[in-house]
N, C-alpha and C positions, 0 to 999 in steps of 0.2 A: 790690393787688387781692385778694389770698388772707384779709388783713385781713377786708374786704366782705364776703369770699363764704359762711364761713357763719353770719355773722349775719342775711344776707339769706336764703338758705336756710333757716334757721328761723324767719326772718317767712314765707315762704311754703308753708312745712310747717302752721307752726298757722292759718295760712289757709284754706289747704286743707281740712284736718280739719274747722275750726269751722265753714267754709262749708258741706260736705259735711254735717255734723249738722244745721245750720242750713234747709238747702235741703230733707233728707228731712222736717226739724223741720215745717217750714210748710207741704209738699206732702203730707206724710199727715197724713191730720185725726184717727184712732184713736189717735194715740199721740205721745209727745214723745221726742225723741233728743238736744236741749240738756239741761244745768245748769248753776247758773254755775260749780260746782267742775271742769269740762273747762277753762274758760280756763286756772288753774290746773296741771293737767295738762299740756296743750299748751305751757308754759314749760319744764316738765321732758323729755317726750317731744321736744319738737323742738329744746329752748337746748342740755338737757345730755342726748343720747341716752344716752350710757355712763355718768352716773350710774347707781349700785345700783336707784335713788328712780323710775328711768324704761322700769325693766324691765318687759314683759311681765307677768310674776308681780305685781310689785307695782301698777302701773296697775291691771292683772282684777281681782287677790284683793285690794288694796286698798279699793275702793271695793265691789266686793261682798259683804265682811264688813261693813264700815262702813255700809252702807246698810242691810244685815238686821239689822242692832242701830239705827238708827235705826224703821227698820219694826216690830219686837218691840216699841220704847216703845210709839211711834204707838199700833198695837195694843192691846198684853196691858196696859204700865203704865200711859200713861197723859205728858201733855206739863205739866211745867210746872220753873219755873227749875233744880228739883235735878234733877229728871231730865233738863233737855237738859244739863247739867254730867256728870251722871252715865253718860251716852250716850257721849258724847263720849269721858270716859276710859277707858269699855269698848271704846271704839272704837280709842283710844290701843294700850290694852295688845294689844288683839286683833291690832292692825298685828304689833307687835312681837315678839308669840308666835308669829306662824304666818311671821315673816323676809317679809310683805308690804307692809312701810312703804311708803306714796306720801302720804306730807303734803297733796296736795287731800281725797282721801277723808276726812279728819280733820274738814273739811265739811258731809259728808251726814248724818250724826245730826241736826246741828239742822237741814240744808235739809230734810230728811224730816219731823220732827216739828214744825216752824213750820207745815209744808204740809200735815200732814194725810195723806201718802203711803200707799198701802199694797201688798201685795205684787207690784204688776203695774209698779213702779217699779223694782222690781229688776232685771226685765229690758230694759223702757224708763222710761226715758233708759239707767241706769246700765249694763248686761252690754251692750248693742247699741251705745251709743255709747263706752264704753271699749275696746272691739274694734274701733273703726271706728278712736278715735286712733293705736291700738297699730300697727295694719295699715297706716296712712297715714306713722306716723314709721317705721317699717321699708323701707318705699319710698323718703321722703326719706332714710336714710342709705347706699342704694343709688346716689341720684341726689347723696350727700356723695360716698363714696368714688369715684366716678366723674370729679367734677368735679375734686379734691384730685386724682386723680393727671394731668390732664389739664390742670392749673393746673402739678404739678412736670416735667411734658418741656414744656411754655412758655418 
């Protein structure tokens, strides 16, 4: 049973989350709160909550550097092969300098600048639905430690 239970847990955490993005996604018509790099996300946030990769820190400040350097090309440079390559390992290093690795956000460079994004993506999808997973896998690991100790007096 203990086997099951949090891998079922974490199918029902990234459920949850991407439902919840997904349902404000399609109910509000000014704005979008999916991307595909959340799926992503939600493998870390809800498979491996106590990885480093699934913190807080790195979920927010991950993808919201990595999207403002995608948004900057868009922008100021300008899209094409070298610069979404070039994006991408600004985006790389940026993770790495500011200690906010989340390997999905590594992502949004090119999702941004394939799409033509500009700076009102930064707050949706990216800041409003990375807050939303962060907030949903901090409640699933409430409703982990609850269940784990209620699993060991069984």
């Amino acid at each position: 049973m203990k086997t099951l239970f949090l891998p079922i847990l974490a199918g029902m955490g990234a459920f949850l989350g991407i439902a919840l993005l997904s349902f404000f996604d399609a109910s509000v018509m000014d704005f979008a709160l999916l991307m595909a790099p959340f799926g992503a996300t939600a493998v870390l946030v809800f498979g491996v909550p106590e990885s480093p990769l699934a913190q807080a820190k790195n979920v927010i400040g991950g993808h919201l550097i990595t999207a403002s350097i995608g948004i900057i090309f868009t922008l100021y440079i300008g899209v094409s092969p070298l610069t979404l390559a070039l994006a991408t390992g600004l985006a790389v290093t940026a993770m790495l300098l500011t200690k906010t690795t989340h390997p999905p956000a590594g992502a949004n460079p090119i999702l941004i600048m394939l799409a033509g994004e500009g700076w009102s993506f930064l707050v949706t999808p990216v800041l409003i639905g990375a807050v939303l997973l962060v907030l949903v896998g901090k409640l699933m690991l409430v409703v982990k430690r609850n269940g784990v100790s209620m699993l060991k007096r069984a």
